[in-house]
C-alpha positions in Angstrom: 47.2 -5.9 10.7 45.6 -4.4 14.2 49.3 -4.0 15.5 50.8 -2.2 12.8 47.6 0.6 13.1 48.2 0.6 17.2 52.0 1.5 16.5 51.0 4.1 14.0 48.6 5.3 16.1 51.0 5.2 18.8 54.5 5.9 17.1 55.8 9.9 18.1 53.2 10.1 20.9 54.1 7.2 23.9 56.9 8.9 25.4 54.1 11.5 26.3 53.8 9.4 29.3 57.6 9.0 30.1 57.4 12.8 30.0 54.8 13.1 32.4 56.3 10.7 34.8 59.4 12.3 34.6 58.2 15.7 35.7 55.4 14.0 38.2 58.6 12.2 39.7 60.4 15.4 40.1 58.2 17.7 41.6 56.0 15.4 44.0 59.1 16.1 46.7 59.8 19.5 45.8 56.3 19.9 46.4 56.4 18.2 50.0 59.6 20.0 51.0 57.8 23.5 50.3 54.3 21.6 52.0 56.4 20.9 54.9 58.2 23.6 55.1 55.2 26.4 54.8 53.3 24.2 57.0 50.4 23.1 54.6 49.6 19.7 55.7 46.7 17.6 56.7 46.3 17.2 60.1 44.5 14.4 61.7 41.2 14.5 63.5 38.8 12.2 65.3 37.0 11.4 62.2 37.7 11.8 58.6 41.3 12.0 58.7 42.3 9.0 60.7 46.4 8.8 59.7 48.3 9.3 62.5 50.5 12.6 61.9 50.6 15.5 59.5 51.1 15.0 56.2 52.2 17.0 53.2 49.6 18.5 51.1 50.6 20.2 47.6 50.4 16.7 45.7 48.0 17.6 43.2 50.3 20.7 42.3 53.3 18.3 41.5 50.6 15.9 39.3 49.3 19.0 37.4 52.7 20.1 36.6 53.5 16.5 35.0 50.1 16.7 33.1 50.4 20.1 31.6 54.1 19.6 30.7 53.4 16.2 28.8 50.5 17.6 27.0 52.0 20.9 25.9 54.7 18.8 24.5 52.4 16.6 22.3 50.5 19.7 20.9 53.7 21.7 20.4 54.2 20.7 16.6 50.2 20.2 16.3 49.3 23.8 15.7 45.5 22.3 14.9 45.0 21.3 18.7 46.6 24.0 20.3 42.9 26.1 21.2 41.5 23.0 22.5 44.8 21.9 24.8 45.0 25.7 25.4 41.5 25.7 26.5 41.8 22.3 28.4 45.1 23.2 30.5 43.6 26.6 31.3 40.4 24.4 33.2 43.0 22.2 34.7 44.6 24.7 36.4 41.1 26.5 37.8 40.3 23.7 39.1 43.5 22.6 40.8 43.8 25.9 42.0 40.1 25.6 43.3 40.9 22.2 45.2 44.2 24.0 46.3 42.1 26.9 48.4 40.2 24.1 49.7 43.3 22.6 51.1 44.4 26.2 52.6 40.9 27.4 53.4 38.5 24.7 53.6 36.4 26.2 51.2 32.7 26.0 51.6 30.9 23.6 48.9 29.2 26.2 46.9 32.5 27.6 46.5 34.2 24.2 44.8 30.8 24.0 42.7 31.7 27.2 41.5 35.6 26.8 40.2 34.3 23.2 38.8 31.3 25.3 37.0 33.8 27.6 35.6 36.4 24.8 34.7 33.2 23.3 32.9 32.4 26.4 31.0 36.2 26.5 29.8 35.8 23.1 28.9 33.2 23.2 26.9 34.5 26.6 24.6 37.6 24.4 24.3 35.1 21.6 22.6 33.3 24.8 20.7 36.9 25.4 19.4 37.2 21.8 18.6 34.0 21.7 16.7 32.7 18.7 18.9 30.6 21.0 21.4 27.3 19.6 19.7 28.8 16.0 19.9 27.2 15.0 22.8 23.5 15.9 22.2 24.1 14.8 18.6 25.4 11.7 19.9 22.2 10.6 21.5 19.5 11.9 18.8 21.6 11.2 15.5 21.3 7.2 17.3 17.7 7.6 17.5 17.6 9.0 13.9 17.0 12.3 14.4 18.6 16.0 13.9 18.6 18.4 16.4 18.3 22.2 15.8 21.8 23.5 16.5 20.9 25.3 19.1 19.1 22.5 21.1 22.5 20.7 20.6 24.5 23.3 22.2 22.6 23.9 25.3 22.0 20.1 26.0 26.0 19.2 25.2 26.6 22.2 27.5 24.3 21.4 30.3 25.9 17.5 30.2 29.5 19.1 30.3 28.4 20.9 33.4 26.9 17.7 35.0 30.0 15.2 34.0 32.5 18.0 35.3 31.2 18.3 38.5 29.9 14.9 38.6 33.6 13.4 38.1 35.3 16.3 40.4 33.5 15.3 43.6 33.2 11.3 42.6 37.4 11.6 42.6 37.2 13.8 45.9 35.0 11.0 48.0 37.8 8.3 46.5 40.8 10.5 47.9 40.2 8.6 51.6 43.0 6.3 51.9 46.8 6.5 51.0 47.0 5.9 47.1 43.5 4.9 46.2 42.6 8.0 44.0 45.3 8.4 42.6 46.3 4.6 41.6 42.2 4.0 40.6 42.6 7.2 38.0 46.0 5.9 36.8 44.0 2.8 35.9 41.0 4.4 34.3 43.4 6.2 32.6 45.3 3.4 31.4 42.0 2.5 30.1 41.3 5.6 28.5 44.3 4.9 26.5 43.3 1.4 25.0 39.8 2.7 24.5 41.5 6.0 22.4 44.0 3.6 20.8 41.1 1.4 19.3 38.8 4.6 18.2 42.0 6.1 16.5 42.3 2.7 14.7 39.0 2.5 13.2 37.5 6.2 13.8 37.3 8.7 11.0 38.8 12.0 13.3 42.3 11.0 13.4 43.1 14.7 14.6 40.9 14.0 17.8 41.7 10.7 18.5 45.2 11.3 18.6 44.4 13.9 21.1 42.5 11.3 23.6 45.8 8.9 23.5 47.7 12.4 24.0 45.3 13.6 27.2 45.5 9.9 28.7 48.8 8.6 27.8 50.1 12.3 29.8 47.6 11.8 33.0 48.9 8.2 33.4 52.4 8.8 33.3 51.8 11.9 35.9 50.1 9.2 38.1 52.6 7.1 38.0 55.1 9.6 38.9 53.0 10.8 41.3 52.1 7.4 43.2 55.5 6.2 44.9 55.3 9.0 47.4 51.4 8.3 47.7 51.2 4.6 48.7 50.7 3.4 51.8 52.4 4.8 54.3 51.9 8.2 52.2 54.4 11.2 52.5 52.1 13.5 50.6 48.6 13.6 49.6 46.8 14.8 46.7 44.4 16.9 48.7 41.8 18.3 46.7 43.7 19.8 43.9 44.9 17.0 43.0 41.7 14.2 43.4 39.6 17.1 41.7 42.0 17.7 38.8 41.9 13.6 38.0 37.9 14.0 38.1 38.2 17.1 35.7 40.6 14.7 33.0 38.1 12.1 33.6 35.4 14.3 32.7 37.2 15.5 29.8 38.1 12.2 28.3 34.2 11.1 28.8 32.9 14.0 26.6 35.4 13.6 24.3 34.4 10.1 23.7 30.7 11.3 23.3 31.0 10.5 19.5 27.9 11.7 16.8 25.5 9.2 15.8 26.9 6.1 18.4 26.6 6.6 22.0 28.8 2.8 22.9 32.1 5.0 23.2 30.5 7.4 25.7 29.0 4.9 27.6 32.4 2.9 27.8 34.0 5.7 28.9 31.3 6.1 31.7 31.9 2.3 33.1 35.8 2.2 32.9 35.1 5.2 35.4 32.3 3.0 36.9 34.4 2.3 40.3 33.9 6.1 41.6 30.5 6.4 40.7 29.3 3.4 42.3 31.2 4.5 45.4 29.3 8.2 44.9 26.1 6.4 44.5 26.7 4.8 47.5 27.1 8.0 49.9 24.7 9.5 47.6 22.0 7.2 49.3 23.8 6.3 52.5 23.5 10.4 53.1 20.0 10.3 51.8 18.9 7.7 54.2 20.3 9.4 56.8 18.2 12.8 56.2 21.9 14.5 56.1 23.3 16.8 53.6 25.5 15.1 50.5 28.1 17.0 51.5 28.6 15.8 55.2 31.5 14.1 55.2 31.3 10.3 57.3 33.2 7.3 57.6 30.9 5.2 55.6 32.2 4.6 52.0 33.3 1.2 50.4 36.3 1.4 51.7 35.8 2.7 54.7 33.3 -0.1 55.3 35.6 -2.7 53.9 38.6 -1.9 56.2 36.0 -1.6 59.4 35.2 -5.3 58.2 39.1 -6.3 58.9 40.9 -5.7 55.9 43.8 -3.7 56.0 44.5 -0.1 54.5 46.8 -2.4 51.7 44.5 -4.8 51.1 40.9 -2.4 50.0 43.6 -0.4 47.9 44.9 -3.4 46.4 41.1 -4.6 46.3 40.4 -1.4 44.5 43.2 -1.3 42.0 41.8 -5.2 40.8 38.0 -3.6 40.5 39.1 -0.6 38.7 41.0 -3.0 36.4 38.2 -5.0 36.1 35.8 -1.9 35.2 38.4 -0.8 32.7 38.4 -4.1 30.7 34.6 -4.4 30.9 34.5 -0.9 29.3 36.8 -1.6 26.6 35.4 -5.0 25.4 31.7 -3.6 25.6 33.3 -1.1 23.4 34.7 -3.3 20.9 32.2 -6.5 20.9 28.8 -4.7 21.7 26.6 -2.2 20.6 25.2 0.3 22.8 22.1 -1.0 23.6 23.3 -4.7 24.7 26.1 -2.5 26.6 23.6 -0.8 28.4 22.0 -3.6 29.1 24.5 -5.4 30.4 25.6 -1.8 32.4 21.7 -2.1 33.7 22.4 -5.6 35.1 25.8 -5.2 36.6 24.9 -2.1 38.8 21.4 -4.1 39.8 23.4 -6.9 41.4 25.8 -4.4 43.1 23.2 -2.3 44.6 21.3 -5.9 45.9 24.9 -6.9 47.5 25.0 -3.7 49.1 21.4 -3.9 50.4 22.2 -7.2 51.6 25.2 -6.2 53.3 23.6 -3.4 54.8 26.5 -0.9 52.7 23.6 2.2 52.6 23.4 2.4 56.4 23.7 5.9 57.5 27.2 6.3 60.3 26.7 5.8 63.2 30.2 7.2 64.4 29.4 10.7 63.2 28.7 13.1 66.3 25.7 14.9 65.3 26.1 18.4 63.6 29.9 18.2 62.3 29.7 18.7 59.1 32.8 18.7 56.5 33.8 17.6 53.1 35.5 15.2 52.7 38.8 14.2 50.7 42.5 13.9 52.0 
């Protein structure tokens, strides 16, 4: 039966996520004392940070700390994972480290390109470790029946870890705008991570690296959860960039370790259960395009921004948002399950059509028109 593989795919591993709320829990206000403290807080301004006093920064710190300690404890007596978790903890902390300088420094953008380049180059040894770093190119020509020279399949798997990483670190950074919308979206895509893992372990042939998605997601969604009580509305700490970049850089993870040889419906799940953040990337993407502005200038235009100018309250779009990213998650999953790829991307096709005519309709791609002219900054709380 279905549930007696789920609890043997499950059994030693789910209190991975009881772990990393426990340590989430724990150090999100030791990490705002010492924010508070040393003074590192975000302080509002006339534009992008709208909340009406300082507030704690150091989140993503506290959330990387419940990750890394639930995930080194599910590797511990799995000596065959420890390069790839080795390899994978090592990014994590570049990049939170990156997003933390931002916080301190307000790093320039080529500079976060570069720690999210270098996180993707770890990355992607840690998948050359794994023996999945061809996975991904193989993925889409072994579907079209055809072989790839290995060395075709390394550089094109390479170049599309590259592109997901930073893709995924900056779609998680233009979510981190309101008190507990990153963070609760990527505790919900990561939720659906785990029933996306849970089912490939059930019927997949790599029980080694399947068991090590459930591990990766099961970890990240306890630390969310630890992490989100002091988050939600009003918030008492933020994630800052450290944090909202470090849930892109598990998302991007997760999504190339779904990118499976030979079927390409597990990637592309993977892909739409993160489909909430890309749309709203897509959507400053083009706003900022319109506009004749860099895509780095941060504005006041994104969903939710848009939504709450509209009369909902802060509660209400995160709420909103939680439902959607639910929504996303399921669709991902069952397109898994009951489709193959191509009637998945089909449907993928249609679905982001009809979203971008509501937007057009609603006149969502409009450039701001609150910005005053030559401020540029990134954004993220």
């Amino acid at each position: 039966m279905i549930t007696d593989t789920v609890t043997e795919v499950l059994e030693g591993i789910w209190p991975l996520a009881i772990l990393g709320y426990g340590v989430s829990v724990v150090l999100t206000p030791v990490a705002r004392w010492i924010a508070y403290r040393r003074k590192i807080v975000d302080r509002p301004d006339d534009l992008l940070k709208p909340h009406r006093r300082p507030v704690a920064y150091l989140g993503g710190v506290a959330l990387c700390g419940g990750f890394l300690a639930a995930m080194i404890v599910g590797v511990a007596g799995r000596p065959e994972l420890w390069p790839l978790a080795l390899l994978i903890g090592i990014a994590s902390i570049i990049i939170t480290l990156t997003g933390l300088l931002d916080d301190l420094f307000n790093l320039t953008p080529k500079y976060k390109v570069l720690g999210q380049v270098i996180a993707a180059a770890v990355l992607f040894w840690g998948l050359r470790q794994a023996g999945v770093h061809t996975s991904a190119a193989r993925m889409f020509f072994l579907s079209l029946g055809m072989e790839p020279p290995v060395a075709l399949a390394v550089l094109i798997s390479a170049a599309l870890t590259l592109v997901v990483v930073v893709a995924a670190c900056n779609a998680t950074n233009l979510l981190d705008g309101l008190d507990g919308l990153c963070g609760g979206v990527t505790g919900i895509i990561a939720l659906g991570f785990v029933a996306l893992a849970v089912w490939l372990a059930c019927w997949g042939h790599d029980w080694q690296t399947d068991q090590f998605r459930v591990m990766l997601s099961l970890a990240m969604a306890g630390a969310v959860l630890g992490f989100l009580p002091y988050n939600i509305p009003p918030a008492s700490i933020f994630l800052g960039d450290a944090g909202s970049m470090l849930l892109g850089f598990f998302v991007a993870a997760m999504i190339m370790l779904f990118a499976r040889e030979g079927t390409m419906r597990w990637f592309l799940a993977a892909c739409v259960i993160f489909g909430l953040p890309i749309i709203d990337t897509a959507l400053a993407v083009v706003r900022r395009t319109v506009a004749g502005v860099n895509i780095f200038t941060g504005d006041r235009s994104h969903l939710y921004d848009q939504l709450v100018d509209r009369g909902m309250t802060v509660k209400q779009v995160v709420v909103l948002f939680y439902g959607l990213a639910l929504v996303a998650a399921t669709l991902g999953v069952a397109q898994a399950i009951f489709l193959r790829a191509r009637y998945a991307l089909l449907l993928d096709l249609c679905v982001a059509g009809i979203m971008a005519a509501v937007f057009i309709k609603k006149k969502m791609i409009l450039p701001d028109r609150r910005r005053p002219a030559g401020k540029d900054e990134t954004d993220g709380c």
